[in-house]
Z-matrix of the N, CA and C atoms (Angstrom, degrees):
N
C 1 1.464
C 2 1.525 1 109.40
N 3 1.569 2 111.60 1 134.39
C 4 1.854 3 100.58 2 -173.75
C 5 1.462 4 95.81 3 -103.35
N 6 1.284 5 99.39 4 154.61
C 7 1.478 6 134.38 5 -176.70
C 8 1.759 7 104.94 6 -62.26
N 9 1.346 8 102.46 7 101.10
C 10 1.603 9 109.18 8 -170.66
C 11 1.628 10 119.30 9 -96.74
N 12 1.580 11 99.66 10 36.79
C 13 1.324 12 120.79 11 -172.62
C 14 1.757 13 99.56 12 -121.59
N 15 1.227 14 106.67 13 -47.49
C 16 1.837 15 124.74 14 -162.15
C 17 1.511 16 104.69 15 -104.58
N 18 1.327 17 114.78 16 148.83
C 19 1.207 18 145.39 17 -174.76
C 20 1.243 19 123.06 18 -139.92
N 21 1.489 20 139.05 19 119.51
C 22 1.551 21 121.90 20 -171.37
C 23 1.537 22 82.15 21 -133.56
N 24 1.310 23 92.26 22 141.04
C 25 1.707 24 117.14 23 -174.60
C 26 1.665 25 94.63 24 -127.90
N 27 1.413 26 105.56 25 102.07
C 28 1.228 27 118.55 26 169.22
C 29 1.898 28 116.67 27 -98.24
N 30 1.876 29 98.19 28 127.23
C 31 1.738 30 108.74 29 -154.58
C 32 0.803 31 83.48 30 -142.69
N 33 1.811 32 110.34 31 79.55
C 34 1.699 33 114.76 32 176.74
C 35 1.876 34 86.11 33 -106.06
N 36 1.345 35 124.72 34 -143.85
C 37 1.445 36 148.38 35 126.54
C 38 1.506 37 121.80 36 -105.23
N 39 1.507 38 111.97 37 -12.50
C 40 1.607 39 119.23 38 175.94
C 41 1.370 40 103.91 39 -121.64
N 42 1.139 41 116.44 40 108.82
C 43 1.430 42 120.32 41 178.21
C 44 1.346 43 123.93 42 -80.64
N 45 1.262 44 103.93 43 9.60
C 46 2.185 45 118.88 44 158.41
C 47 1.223 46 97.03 45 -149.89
N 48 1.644 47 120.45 46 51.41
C 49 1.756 48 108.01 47 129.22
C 50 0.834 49 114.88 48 -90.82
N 51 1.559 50 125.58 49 -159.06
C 52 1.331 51 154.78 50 -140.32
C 53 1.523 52 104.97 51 -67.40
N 54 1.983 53 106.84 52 -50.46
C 55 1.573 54 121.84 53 172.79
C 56 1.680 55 101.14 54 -31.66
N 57 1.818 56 105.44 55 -73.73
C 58 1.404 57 106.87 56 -160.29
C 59 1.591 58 121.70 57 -61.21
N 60 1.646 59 117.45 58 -13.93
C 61 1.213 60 127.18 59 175.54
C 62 1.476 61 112.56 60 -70.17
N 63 1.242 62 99.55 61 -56.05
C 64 2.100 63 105.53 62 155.78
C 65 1.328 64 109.58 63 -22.99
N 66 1.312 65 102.96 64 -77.71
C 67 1.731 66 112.48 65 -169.10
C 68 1.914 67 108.79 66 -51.71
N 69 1.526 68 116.20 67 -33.30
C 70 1.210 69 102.43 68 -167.51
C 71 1.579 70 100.78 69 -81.69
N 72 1.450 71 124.53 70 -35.57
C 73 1.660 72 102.60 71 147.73
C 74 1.014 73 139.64 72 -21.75
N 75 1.509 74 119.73 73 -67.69
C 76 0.933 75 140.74 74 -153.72
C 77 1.882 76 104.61 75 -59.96
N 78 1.558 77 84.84 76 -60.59
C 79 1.647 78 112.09 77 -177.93
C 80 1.657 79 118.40 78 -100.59
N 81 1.403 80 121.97 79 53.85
C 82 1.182 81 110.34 80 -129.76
C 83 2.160 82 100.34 81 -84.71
N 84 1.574 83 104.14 82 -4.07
C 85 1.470 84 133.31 83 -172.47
C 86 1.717 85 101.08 84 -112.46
N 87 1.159 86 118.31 85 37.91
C 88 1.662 87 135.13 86 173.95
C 89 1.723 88 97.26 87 19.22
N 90 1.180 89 123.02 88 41.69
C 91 1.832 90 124.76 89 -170.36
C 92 1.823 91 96.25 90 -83.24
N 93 1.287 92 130.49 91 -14.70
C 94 1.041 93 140.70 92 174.64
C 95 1.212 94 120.42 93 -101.49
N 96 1.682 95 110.26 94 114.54
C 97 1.564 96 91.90 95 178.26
C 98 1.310 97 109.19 96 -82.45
N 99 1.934 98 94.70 97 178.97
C 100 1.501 99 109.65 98 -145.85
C 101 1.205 100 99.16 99 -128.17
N 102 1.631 101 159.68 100 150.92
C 103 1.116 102 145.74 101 73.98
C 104 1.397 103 137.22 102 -54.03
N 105 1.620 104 99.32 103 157.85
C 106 1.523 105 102.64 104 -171.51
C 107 1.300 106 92.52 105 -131.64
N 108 1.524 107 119.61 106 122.49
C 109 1.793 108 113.65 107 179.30
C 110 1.303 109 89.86 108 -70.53
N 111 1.416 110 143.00 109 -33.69
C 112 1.577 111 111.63 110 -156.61
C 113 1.263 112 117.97 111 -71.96
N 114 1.502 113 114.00 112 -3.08
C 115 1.447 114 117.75 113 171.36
C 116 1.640 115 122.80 114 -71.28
N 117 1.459 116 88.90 115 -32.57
C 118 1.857 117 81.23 116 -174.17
C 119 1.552 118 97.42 117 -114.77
N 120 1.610 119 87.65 118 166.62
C 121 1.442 120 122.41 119 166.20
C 122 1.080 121 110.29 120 -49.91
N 123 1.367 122 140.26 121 89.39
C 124 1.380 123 131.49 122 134.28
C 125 1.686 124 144.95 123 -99.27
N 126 1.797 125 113.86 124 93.43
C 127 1.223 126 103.71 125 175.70
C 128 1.234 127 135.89 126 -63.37
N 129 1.433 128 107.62 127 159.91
C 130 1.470 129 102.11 128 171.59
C 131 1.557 130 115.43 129 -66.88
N 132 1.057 131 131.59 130 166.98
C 133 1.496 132 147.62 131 177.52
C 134 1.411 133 112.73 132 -63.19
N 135 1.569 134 118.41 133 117.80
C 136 1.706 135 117.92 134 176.34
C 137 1.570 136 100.27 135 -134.05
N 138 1.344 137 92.43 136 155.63
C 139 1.513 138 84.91 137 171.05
C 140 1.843 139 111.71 138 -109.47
N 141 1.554 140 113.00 139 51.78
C 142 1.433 141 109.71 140 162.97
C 143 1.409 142 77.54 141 -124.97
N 144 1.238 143 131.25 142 35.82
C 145 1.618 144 116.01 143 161.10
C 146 1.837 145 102.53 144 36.96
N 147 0.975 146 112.97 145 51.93
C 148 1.571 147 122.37 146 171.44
C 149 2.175 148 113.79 147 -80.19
N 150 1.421 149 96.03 148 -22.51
C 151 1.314 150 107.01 149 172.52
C 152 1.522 151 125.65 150 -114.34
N 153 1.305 152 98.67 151 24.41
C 154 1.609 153 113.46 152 163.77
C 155 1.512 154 127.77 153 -39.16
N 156 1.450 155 101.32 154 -19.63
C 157 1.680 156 109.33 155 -166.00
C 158 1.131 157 111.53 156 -126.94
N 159 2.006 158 132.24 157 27.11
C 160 0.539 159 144.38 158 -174.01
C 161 1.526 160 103.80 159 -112.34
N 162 1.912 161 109.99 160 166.77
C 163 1.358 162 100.07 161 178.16
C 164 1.588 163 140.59 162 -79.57
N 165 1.095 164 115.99 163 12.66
C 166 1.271 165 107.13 164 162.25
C 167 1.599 166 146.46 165 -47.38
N 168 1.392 167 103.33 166 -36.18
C 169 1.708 168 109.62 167 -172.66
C 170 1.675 169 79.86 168 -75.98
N 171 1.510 170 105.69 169 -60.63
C 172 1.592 171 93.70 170 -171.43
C 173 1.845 172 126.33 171 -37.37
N 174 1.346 173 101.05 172 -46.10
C 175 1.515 174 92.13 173 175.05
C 176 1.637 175 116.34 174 -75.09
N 177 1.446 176 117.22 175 -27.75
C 178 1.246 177 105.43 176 -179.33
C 179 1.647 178 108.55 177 -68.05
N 180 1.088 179 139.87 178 -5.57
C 181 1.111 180 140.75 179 166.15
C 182 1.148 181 137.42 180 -109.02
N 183 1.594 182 101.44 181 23.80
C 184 1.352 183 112.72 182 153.08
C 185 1.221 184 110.73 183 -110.64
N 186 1.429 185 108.02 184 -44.31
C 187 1.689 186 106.78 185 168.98
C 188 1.650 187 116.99 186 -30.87
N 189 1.178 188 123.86 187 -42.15
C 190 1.101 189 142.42 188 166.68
C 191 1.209 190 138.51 189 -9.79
N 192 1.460 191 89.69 190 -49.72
C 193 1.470 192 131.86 191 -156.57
C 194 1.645 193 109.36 192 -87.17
N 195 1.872 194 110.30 193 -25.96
C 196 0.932 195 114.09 194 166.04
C 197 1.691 196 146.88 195 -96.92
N 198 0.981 197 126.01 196 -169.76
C 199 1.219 198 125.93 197 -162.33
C 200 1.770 199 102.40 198 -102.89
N 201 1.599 200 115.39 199 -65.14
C 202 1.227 201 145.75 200 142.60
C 203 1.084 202 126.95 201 -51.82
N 204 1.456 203 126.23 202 114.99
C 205 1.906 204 127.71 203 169.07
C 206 1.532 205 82.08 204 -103.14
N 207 1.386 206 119.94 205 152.46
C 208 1.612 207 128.32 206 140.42
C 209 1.317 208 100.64 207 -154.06
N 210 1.568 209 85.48 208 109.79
C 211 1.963 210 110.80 209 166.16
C 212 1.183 211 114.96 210 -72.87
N 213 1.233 212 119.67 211 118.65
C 214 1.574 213 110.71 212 -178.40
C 215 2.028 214 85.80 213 -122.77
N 216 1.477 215 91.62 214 137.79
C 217 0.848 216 114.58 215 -155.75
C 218 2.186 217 115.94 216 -146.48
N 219 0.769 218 140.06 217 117.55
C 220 1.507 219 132.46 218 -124.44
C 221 1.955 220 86.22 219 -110.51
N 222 1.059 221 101.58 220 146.76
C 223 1.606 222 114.09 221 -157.71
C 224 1.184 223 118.53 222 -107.44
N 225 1.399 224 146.40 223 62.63
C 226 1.346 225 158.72 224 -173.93
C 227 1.314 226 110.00 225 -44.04
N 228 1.434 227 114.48 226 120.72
C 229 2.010 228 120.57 227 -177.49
C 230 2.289 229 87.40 228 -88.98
């Protein structure tokens, strides 16, 4: 059963580096749901609204839904 409080928004460019190894610690029983930006469509921002039909509104409105955001996000020295 996933955790209908938490949300992890994973904003790596490798979606099994080091970031997602974190997370499988972290979460190691997937009870947290997960996004992966490299899955969806996300344009950059225009103003002829040319990316209207892309996923953003959709994810921002699931994010929504939760209680918890945790961006995990991979940390460059």
């Amino acid at each position: 059963m996933k955790n209908n409080n938490a949300i992890i928004i994973l904003g790596s460019s490798r979606s099994d580096g080091n970031t997602k190894v974190v997370i499988k610690a972290f979460d190691p029983d997937n009870q947290i749901t997960f996004v992966d930006l490299n899955n969806l469509n996300i344009s950059s921002f225009d103003y002829e609204h040319k990316n209207q039909h892309d996923d953003y509104i959709p994810l921002m409105e699931k994010i929504l839904l939760f209680d918890h955001i945790i961006l995990a996000t991979p940390v460059y020295w």
